[in-house]
N, C-alpha and C positions, 0 to 999 in steps of 0.2 A: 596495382596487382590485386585481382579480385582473391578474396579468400576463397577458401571450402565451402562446397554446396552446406546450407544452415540446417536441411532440412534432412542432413546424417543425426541433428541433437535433437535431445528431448528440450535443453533449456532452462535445468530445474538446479544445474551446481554447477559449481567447477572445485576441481581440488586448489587446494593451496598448503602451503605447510603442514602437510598431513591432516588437512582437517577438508570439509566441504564448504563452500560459502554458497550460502543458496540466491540464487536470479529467483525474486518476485514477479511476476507477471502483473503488472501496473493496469489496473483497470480491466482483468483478463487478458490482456494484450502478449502474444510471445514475439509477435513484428507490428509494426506500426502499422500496417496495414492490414491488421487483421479489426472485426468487427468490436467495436466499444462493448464491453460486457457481454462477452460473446459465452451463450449456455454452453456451445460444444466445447469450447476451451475451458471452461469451469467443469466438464465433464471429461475432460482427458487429464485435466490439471490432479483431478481428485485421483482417477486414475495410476497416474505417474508419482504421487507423492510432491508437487510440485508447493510452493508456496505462489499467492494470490491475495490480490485484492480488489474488490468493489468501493467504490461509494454508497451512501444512502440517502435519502434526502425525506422528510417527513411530511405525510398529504394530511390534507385537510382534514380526513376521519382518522389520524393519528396511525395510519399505517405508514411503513416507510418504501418508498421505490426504488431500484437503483439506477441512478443519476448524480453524477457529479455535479453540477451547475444548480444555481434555486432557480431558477426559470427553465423553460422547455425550449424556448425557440432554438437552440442550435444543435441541440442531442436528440429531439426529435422533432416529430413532426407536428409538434401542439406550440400553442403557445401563451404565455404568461407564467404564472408563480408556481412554480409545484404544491409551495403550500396551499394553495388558494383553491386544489384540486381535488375531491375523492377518489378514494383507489379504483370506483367502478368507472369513470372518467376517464381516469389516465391507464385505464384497465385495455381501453381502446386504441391507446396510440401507439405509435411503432417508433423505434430509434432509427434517428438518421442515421443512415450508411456514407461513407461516400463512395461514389461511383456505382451507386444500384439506382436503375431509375425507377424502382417503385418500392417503398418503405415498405421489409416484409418482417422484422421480425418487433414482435411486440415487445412489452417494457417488463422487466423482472421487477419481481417483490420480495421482499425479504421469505417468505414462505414456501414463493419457489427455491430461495435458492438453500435454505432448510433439507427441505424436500431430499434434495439433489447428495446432500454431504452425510446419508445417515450411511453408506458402503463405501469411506473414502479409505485411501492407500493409509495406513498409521504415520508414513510422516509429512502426510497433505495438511496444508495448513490455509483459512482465509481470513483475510484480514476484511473486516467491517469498519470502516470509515466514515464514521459518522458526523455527515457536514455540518447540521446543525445544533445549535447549543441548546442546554438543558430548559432555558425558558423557551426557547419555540418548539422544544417540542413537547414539554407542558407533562403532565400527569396521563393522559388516554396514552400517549406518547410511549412513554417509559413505561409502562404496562403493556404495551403491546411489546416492546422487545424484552421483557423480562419474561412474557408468555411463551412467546417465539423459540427462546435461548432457553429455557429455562428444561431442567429432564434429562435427557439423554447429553451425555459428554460428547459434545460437537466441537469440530475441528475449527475452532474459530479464536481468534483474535478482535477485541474492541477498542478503537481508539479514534480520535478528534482534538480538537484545539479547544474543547472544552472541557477543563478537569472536571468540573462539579458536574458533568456528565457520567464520566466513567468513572468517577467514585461514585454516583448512585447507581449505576451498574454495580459497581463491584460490589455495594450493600447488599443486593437483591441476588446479584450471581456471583456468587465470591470463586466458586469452581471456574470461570469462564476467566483466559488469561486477556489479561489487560495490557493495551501501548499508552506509551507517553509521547507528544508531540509536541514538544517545547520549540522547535524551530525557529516557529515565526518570533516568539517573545522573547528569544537568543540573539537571533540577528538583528530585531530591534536598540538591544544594549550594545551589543558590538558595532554597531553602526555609530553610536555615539562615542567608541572609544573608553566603553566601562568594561574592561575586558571582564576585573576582577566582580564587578558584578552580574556580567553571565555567569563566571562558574561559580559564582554562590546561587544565584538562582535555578540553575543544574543540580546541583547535589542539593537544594531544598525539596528539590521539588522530585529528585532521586529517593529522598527517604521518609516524603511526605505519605498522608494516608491512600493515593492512588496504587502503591508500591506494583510499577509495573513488570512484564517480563522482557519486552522490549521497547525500547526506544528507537525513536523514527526521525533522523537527522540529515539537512540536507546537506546533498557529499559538497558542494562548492563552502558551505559556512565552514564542514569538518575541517578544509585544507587549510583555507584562509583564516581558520581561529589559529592553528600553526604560528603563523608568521609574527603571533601575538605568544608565542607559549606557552597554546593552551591546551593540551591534547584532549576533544571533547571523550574521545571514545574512549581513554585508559580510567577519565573519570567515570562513566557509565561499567566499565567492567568489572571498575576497582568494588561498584555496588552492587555486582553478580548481576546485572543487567544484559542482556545480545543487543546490538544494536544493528541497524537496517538504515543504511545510505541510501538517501532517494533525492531525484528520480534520474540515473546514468543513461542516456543512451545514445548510440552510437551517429554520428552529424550524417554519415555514409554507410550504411550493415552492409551493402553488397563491398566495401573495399576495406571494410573490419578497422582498428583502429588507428588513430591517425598519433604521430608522434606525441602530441601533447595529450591527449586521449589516454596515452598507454602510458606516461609517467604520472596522470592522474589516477588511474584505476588503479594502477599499482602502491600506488604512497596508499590507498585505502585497502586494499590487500594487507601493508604492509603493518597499518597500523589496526587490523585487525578486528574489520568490521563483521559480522556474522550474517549479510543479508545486504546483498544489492538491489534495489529497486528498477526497474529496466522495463520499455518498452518494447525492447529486442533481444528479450532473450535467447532467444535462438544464434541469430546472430552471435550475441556476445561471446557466447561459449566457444563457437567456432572459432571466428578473430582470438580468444583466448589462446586455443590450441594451437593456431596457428604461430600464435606470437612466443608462447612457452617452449613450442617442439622445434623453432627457430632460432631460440637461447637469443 
């Protein structure tokens, strides 16, 4: 049974126990099938109050572009290293689309997308996802995003898998809210069976000097450290931390969610996460309401 047309929601919450849990737009994205770091989505998003994230990725003359992947060949139309590239280079290429047969929209820069956030809604928020670590992208590097960032109170969020990143961020921009993305070096320990030294390495690194405002955790680790005892997200609250499950989205959006689908989103509902990561948001919300005004 097909849900509710998607395109009644904005995309940007759903209620839940008297509170909002905010849908992330994953790469600009509010359906899969909308364009990879799409400006007009980053302009309705600001818009709407929506929360958002980009990538970034660092060129050769220490500007950053946004791009997830370090190479070009599949997000656009170039090909090789991104680092290996100046901004007036990759100035010229366009992201692939799919299903456009001719590459029309060119690559964002961190300054377009500056530009773009100085009239956003007050509770628009984007996240900057910064792929590479603090030796590649070296000193011109960190000087261009401490220029960038730096001044007027921008609706931004910074974070990456490298702490000694965004703690010399947070030296340079201590005003600019900081994530933590401990993820990967969680599920590394719990693969091994060290439950107890993931949540030590969690609340190490909960009250070390990055001291973030959100944590960024992915929802399958969230469930499955469960089954071990380990509630990640009561520890992150317990540190006045929001936390943001990533990345939900739904296998089918035109027939909303599927029985296991919906006991999963809900156990992260339930355990009270502040911020779902989603490719579909639109979607999601819908299937939501659908599933809620259904009981």
């Amino acid at each position: 049974m097909a849900i509710m047309n998607s395109e009644r929601y904005q995309g940007t919450s759903i209620p839940y126990d008297n509170r909002r849990v905010m849908l992330k737009w994953h790469r600009l994205r509010r359906r899969q099938t909308d364009p990879l770091f799409g400006a007009d989505n980053l302009r309705a998003g600001l818009q709407l109050g929506a929360s958002m994230e980009v990538d970034l990725r660092v060129t050769a003359d220490g500007d950053f572009a946004v791009l997830h992947d370090d190479i070009l060949d599949e997000e656009t139309d170039g090909i090789g290293a991104v680092a290996a590239h100046q901004r007036r280079v990759l100035a010229g290429l366009r992201y692939n689309d799919a299903g456009v047969s001719r590459y029309e929209r060119p690559l964002l820069f961190l300054d377009n997308l500056v530009a773009l956030l100085r009239d956003a809604h007050p509770q628009a928020l984007l996240q900057l996802d910064i792929k590479d670590d603090l030796a590649t992208i070296g000193t011109r590097g960190l000087g261009r995003l401490v220029d960038t960032l730096q001044g007027d109170e921008l609706p931004v969020i910074v974070s990456g898998d490298c702490n000694d990143l965004i703690l010399a961020l947070g030296q340079h921009l201590p005003n600019v809210a900081r994530g933590l993305e401990p993820s990967f070096r969680l599920m590394d320990m719990l693969a091994k069976g060290d439950v107890r030294g993931a949540e030590a390495l969690l609340r190490a690194e909960l009250a070390g000097p990055v001291q973030p405002r959100m944590v960024y955790l992915h929802w399958k680790m969230v469930l499955d450290a469960l089954d071990s005892d380990l509630d990640l997200v009561a520890i992150c609250h317990g540190e006045g931390k929001q936390v943001d499950a990533w990345t939900f989205t739904l296998a089918n959006p035109a027939e909303g969610f599927t029985d296991a689908e919906w006991r999963a989103f809900s156990r992260l509902l339930e355990l009270g996460v502040d911020q779902i990561t989603t490719d579909e948001a639109l979607a999601t919300e819908a299937a939501y309401t659908v599933r809620v005004g259904s009981g």
